[in-house]
N, CA and C atoms as a LAMMPS dump frame, in Angstrom:
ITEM: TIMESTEP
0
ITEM: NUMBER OF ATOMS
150
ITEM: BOX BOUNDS ff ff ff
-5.0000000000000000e+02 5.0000000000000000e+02
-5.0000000000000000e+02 5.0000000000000000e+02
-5.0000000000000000e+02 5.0000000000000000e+02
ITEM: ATOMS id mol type element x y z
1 1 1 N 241.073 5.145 450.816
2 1 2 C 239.964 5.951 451.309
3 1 3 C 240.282 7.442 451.205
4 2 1 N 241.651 7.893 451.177
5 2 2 C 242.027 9.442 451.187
6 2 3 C 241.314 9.946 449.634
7 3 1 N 242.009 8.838 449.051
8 3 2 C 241.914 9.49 447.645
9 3 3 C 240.363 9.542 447.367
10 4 1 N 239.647 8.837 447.712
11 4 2 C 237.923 9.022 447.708
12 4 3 C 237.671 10.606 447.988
13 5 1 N 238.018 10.577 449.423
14 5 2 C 237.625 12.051 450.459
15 5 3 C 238.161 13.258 449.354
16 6 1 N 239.421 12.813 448.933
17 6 2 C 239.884 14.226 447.852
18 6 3 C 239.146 14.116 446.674
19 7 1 N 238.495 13.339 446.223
20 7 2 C 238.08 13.317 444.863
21 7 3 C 236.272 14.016 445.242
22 8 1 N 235.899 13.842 446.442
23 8 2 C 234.652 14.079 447.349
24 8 3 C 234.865 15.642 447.37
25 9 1 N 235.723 16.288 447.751
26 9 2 C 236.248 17.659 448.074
27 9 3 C 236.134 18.38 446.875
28 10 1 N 236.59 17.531 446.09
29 10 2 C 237.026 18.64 444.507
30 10 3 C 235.174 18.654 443.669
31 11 1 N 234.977 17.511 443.916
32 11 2 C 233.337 17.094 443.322
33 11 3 C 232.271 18.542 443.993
34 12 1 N 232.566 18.368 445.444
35 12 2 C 232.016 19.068 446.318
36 12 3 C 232.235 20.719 445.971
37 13 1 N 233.176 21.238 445.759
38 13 2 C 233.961 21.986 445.187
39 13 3 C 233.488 22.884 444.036
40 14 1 N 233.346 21.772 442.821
41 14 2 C 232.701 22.393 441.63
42 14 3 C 231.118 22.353 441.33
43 15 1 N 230.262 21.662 442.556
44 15 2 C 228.909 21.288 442.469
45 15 3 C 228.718 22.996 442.839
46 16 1 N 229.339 23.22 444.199
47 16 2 C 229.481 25.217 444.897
48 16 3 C 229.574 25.816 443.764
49 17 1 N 230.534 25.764 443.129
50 17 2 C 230.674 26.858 442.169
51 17 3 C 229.898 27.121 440.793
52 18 1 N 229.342 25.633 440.71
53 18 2 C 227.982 26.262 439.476
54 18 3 C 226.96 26.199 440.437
55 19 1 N 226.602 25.937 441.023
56 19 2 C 225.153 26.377 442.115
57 19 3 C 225.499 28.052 442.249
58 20 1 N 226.781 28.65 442.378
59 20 2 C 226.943 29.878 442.916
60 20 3 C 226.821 31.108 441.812
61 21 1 N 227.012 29.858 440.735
62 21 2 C 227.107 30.884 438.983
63 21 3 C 225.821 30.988 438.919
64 22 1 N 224.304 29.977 438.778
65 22 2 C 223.337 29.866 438.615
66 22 3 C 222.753 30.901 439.66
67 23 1 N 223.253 30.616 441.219
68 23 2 C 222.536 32.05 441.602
69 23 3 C 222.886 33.115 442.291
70 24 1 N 223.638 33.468 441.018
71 24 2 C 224.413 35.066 441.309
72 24 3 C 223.476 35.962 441.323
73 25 1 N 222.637 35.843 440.311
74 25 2 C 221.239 36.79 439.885
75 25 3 C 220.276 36.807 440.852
76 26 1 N 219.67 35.675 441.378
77 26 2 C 219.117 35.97 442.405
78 26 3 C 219.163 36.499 443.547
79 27 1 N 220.011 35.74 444.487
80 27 2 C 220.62 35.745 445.836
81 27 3 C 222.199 36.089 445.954
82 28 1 N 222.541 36.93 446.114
83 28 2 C 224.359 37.735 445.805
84 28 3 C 224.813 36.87 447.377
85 29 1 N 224.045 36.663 448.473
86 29 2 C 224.251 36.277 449.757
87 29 3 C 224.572 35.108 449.768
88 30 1 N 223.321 34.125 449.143
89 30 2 C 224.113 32.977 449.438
90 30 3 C 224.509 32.397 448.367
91 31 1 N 224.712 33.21 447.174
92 31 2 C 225.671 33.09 446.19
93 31 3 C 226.963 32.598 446.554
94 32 1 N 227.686 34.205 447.356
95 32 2 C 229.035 34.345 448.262
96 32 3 C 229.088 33.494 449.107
97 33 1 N 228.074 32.445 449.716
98 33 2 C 228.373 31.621 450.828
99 33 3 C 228.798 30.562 450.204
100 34 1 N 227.765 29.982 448.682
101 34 2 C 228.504 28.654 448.331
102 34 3 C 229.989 29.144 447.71
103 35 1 N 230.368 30.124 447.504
104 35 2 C 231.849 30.71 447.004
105 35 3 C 232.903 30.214 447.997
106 36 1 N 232.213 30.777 449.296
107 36 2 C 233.054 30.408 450.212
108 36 3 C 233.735 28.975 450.571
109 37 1 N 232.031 27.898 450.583
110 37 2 C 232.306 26.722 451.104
111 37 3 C 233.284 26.323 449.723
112 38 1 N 233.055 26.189 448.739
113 38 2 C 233.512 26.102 447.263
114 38 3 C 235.154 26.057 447.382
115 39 1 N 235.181 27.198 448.006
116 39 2 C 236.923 27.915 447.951
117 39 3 C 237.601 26.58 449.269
118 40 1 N 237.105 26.759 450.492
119 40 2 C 237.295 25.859 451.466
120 40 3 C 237.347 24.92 451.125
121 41 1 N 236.841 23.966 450.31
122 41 2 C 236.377 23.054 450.123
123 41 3 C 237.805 22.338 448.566
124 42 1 N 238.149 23.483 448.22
125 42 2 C 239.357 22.981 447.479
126 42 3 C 240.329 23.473 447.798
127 43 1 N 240.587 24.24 448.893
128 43 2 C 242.022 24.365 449.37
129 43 3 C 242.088 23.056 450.734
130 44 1 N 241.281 22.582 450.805
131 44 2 C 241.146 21.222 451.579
132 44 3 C 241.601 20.099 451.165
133 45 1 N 241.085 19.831 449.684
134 45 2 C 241.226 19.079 449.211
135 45 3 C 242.724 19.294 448.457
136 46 1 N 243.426 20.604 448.295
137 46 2 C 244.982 20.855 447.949
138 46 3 C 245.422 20.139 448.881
139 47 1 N 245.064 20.95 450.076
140 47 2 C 246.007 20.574 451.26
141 47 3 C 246.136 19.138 451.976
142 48 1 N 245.202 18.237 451.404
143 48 2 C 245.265 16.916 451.451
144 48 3 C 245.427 16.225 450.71
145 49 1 N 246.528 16.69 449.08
146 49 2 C 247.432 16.251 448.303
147 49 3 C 248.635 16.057 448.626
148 50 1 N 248.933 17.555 449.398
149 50 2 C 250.539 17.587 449.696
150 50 3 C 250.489 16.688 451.052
């Protein structure tokens, strides 16, 4: 089940970061927010490798 949740994290992860590429142009706000969850969201999923 871990390895699901990490593979969920990293999925989760790169879905943020092209949602955040697509709307840089529009919205810079909640661009930076999915950046954020994005970033969180794979140092989570690091930190539940080691």
């Amino acid at each position: 089940m871990d390895t699901v949740f990490i593979y969920i994290l990293f999925l989760a992860a790169g879905f943020a970061i092209g949602g955040a590429y697509a709307m840089w142009k529009v919205n810079k706000l909640a661009s930076g927010v999915l950046v954020a969850l994005a970033v969180l969201a794979a140092v989570s999923g690091i930190l539940r490798l080691i």
